[in-house]
C-alpha positions in Angstrom: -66.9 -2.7 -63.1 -67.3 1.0 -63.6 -71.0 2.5 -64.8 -69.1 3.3 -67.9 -68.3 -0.5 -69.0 -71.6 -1.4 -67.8 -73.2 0.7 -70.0 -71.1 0.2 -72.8 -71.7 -3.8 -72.7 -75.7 -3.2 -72.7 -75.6 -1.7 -75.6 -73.8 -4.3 -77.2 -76.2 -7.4 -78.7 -73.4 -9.8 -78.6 -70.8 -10.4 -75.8 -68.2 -12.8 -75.0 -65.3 -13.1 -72.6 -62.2 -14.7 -71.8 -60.8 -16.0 -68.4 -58.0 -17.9 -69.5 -55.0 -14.6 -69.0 -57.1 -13.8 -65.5 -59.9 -14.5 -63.4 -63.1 -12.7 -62.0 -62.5 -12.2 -58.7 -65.4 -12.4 -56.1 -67.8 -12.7 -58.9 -68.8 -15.5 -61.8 -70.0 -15.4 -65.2 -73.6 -15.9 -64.0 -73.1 -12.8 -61.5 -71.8 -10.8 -64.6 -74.5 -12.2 -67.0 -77.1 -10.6 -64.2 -75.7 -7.5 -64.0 -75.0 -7.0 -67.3 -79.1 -8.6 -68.3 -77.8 -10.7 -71.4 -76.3 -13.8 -71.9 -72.1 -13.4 -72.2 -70.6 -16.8 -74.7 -67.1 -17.1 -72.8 -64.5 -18.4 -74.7 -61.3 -20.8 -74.7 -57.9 -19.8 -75.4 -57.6 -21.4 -78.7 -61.4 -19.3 -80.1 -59.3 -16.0 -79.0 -56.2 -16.9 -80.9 -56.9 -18.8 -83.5 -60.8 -18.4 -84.1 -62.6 -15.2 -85.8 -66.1 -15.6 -84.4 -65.7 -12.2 -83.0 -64.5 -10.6 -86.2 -67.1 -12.6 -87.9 -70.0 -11.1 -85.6 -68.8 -7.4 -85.5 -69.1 -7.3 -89.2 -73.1 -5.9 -88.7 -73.5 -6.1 -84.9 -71.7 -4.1 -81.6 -69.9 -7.0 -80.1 -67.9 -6.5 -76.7 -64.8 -8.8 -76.0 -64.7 -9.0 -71.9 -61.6 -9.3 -69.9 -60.6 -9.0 -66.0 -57.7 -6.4 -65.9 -56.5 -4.5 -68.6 -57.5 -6.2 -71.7 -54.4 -5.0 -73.7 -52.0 -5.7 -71.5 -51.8 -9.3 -73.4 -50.5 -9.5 -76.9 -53.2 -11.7 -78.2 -55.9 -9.0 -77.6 -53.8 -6.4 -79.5 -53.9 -9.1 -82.1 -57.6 -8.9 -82.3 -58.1 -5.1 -82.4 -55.3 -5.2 -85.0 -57.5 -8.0 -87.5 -60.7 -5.9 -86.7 -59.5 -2.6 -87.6 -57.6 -4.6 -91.0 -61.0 -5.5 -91.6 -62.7 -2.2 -91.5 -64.2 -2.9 -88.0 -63.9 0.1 -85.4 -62.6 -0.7 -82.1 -63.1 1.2 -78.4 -61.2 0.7 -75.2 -63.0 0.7 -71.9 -59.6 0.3 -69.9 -59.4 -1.5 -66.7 -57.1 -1.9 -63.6 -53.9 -3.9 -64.5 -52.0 -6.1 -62.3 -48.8 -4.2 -63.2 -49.7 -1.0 -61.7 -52.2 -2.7 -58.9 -49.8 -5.1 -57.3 -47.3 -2.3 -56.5 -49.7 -0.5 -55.4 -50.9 -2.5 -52.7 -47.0 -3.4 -51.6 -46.5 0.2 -51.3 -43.5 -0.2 -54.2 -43.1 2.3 -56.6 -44.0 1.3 -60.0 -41.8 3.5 -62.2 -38.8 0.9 -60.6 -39.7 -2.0 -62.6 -38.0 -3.8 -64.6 -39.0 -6.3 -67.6 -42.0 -8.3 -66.3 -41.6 -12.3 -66.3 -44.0 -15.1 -66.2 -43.4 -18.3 -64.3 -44.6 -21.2 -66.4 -45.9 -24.8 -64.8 -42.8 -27.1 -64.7 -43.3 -29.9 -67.5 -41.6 -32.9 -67.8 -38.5 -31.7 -70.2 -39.6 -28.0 -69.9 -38.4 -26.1 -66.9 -37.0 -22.7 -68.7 -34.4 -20.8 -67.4 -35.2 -17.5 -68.9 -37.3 -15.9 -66.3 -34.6 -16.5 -63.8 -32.3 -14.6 -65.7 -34.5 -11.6 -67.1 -35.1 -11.1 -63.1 -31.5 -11.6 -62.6 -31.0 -8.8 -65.5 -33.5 -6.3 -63.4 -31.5 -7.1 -60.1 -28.3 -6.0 -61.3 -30.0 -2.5 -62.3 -31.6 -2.6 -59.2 -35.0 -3.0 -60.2 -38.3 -4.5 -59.1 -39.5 -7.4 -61.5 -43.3 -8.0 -61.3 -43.7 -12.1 -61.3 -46.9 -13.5 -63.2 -47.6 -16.8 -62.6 -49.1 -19.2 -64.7 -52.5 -20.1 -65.3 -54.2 -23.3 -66.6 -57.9 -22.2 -66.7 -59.4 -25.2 -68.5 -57.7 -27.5 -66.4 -58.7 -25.0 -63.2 -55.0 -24.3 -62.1 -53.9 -21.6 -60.4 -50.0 -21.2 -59.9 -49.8 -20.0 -56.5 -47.2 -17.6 -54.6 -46.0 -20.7 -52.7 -45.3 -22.7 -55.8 -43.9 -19.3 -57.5 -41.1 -19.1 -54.8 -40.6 -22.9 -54.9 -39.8 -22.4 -58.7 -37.6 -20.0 -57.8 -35.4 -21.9 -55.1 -35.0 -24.4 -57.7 -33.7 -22.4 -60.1 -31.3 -20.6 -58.1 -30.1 -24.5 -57.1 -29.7 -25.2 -61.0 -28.3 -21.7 -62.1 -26.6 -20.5 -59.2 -25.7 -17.2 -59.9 -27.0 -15.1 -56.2 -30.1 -13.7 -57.6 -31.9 -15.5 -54.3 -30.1 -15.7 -51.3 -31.2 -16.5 -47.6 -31.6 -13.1 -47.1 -33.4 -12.3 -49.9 -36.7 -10.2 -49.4 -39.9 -12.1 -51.9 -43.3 -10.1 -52.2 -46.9 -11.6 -52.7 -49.7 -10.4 -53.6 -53.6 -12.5 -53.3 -56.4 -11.2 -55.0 -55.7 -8.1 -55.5 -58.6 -5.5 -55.5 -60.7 -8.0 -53.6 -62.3 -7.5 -50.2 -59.9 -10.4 -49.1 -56.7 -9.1 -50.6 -53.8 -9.6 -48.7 -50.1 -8.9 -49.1 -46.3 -10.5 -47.9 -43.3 -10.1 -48.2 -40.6 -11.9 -46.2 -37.4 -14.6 -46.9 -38.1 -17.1 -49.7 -38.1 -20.0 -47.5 -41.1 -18.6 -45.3 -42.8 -17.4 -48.0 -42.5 -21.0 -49.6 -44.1 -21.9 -46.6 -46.7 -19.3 -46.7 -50.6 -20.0 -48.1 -52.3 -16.8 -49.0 -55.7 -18.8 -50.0 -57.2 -19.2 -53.4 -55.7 -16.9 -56.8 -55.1 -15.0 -58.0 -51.3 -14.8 -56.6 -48.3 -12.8 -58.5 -44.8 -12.0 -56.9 -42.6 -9.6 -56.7 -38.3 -9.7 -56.5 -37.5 -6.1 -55.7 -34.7 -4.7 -56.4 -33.0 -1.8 -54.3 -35.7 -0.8 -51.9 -36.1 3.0 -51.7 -36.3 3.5 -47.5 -40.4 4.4 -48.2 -40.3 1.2 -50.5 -39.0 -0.9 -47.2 -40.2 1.0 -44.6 -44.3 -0.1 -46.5 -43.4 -3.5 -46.9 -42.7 -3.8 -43.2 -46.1 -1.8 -42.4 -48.2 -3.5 -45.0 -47.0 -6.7 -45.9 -45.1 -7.8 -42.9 -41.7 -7.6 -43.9 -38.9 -8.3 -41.2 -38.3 -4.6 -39.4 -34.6 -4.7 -40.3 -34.7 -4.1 -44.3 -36.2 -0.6 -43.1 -33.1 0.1 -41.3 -31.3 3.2 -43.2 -28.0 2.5 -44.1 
């Protein structure tokens, strides 16, 4: 957290947080609650979306709304700063780091290549979409990267890992069948990103099924058409095979 933030949430008398989009990362609630010297009320998913007890609060107080990442990088947060300012509430930014500029980053891919981001729900019986297979099917055909988020059950404390990520995407290629992921098909991973214990891989889907990169938070990536730098980091920082850095 930068001196900035910090500063900004002591001067607030009411705080609260959500977890449910992401997850602190070599730090709790308690840990924050020490550091920031006040109590911090974190809330479900349904008190974001559907509740106002933020709203409700910032009417004669400073309130802060705490997320990890970049808090308006999900639509329900916009949502909030949009009722506030309706209802004559001012609102600040105190931007953080974003998965969709830090996990290319740390695969050494360059972020300006991406395509339309997907995310990668749990299967459910009678739910297994097909849409995110063929939005990153879309970006392939331009030749460009598509960032993978994977899902997230907070309340139920599961974690959709990079393994189970590239399971789900076997599978669909086995139901759809249209190429997008082939044998020889080059998958990126990414594990706690930012963290001391980050680590990075990127290899053929059916070792990196195989692959456990510890506890989350995990997202993927399906490049598309590697620039030679693009390739030639993979192979130096995420242990890519040596012959996708071959030049044509």
């Amino acid at each position: 957290m930068s001196l900035k933030a910090l500063n900004e949430l002591r001067s607030c008398q009411r705080i609260y947080a959500e977890f449910y989009t992401s997850k602190l990362i070599e730090s709790s609630l308690m840990d924050l609650e020490a550091l920031v010297g006040r109590p911090i009320v974190a809330l479900r998913r349904v008190d974001v979306e559907e509740g106002d007890s933020m709203i409700e609060a910032a009417r004669d107080r400073k309130v802060a709304f705490v997320t990890a990442g970049d808090t308006m990088a999900a639509t329900t947060h916009v949502d909030i700063r949009i009722r506030a300012e309706e209802e004559g509430i001012s609102t600040r930014l105190v931007h953080g780091t974003s998965i969709f500029s830090a996990a290319p980053s740390a695969l050494g891919l360059q972020p300006y290549k991406f395509g339309r981001t997907v995310t990668l729900p749990f299967p459910e019986p009678g739910f297994i979409p097909s849409s995110p297979y063929e939005r990153i099917m879309e970006n392939n055909e331009r030749g460009l990267h598509t960032l993978v988020l994977l899902d997230i059950k907070e309340e139920e404390g599961r974690y959709m890992t990079s393994q189970q990520g590239v399971r789900w995407l076997l599978d669909a290629e086995q139901r759809i069948g249209s190429g997008l992921i082939k044998k020889d098909s080059i998958i990126c991973a990414a594990a706690r990103v930012g963290a001391k214990d980050e680590r990075v891989a990127a290899n053929y889907p059916e070792r990196m099924a195989q692959l456990d990169l510890g506890g989350p938070l995990h997202t993927l990536v399906v490049p598309g058409k590697l620039h030679f730098m693009e390739a030639m980091a993979l192979v130096r920082f995420a242990g890519a095979p040596p012959e996708i850095a071959k030049e044509d």
